[in-house]
C-alpha positions in Angstrom: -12.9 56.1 -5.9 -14.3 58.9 -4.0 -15.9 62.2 -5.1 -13.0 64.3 -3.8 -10.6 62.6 -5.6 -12.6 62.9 -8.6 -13.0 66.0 -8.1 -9.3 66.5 -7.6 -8.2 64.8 -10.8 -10.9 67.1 -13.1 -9.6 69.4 -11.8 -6.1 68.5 -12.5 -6.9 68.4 -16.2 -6.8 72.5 -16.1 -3.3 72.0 -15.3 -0.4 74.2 -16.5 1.6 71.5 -17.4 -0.4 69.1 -20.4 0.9 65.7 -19.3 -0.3 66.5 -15.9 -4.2 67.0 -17.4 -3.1 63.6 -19.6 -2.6 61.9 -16.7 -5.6 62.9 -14.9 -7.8 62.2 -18.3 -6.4 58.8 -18.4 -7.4 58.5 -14.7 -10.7 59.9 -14.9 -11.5 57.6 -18.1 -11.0 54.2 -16.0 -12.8 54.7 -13.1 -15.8 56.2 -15.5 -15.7 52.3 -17.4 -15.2 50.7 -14.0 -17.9 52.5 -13.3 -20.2 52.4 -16.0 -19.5 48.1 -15.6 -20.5 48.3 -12.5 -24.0 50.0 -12.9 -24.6 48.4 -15.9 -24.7 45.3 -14.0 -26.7 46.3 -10.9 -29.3 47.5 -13.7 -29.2 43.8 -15.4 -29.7 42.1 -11.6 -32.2 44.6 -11.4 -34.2 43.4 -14.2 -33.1 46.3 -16.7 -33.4 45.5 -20.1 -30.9 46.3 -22.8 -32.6 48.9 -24.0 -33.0 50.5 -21.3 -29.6 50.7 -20.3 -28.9 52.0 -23.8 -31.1 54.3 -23.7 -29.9 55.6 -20.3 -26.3 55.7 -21.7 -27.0 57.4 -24.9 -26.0 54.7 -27.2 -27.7 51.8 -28.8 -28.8 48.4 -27.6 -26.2 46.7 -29.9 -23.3 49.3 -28.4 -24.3 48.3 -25.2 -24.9 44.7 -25.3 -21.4 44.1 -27.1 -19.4 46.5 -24.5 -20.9 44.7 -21.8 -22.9 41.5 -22.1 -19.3 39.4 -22.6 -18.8 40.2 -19.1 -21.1 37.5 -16.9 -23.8 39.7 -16.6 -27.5 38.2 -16.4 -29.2 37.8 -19.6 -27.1 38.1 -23.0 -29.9 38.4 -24.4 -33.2 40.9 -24.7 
């Protein structure tokens, strides 16, 4: 997804109409996990450690690790 479309769909969240801004929530929450997954596990082939990716999100290692480590990336563990 591209940053215009982004764009578009916060802004689309101001709407007039609230299932319109629903919509665009639900929108915008997907392609944040998608992603989130998809950083995460650039940063693990990258040699990131849990921690640090944690610590980058704002959460903790254990948050981190069970949102993400189920999901083939390198190194369950550390």
């Amino acid at each position: 997804m591209n940053a215009a479309l982004l764009t578009e769909l916060a802004a689309s969240t101001a709407d007039r109409d609230p299932l319109t801004g629903l919509e665009a929530v639900a929108r915008l929450r997907a392609e944040t996990e998608r992603v989130e997954a998809v950083l995460v596990r650039r940063a693990r082939a990258g040699g990131a450690t849990w921690p640090q990716i944690a610590a980058a999100l704002g959460v903790s290692k254990q948050a981190v690790h069970k949102k993400h480590a189920g999901r083939g990336l390198l190194g369950g563990r550390s």
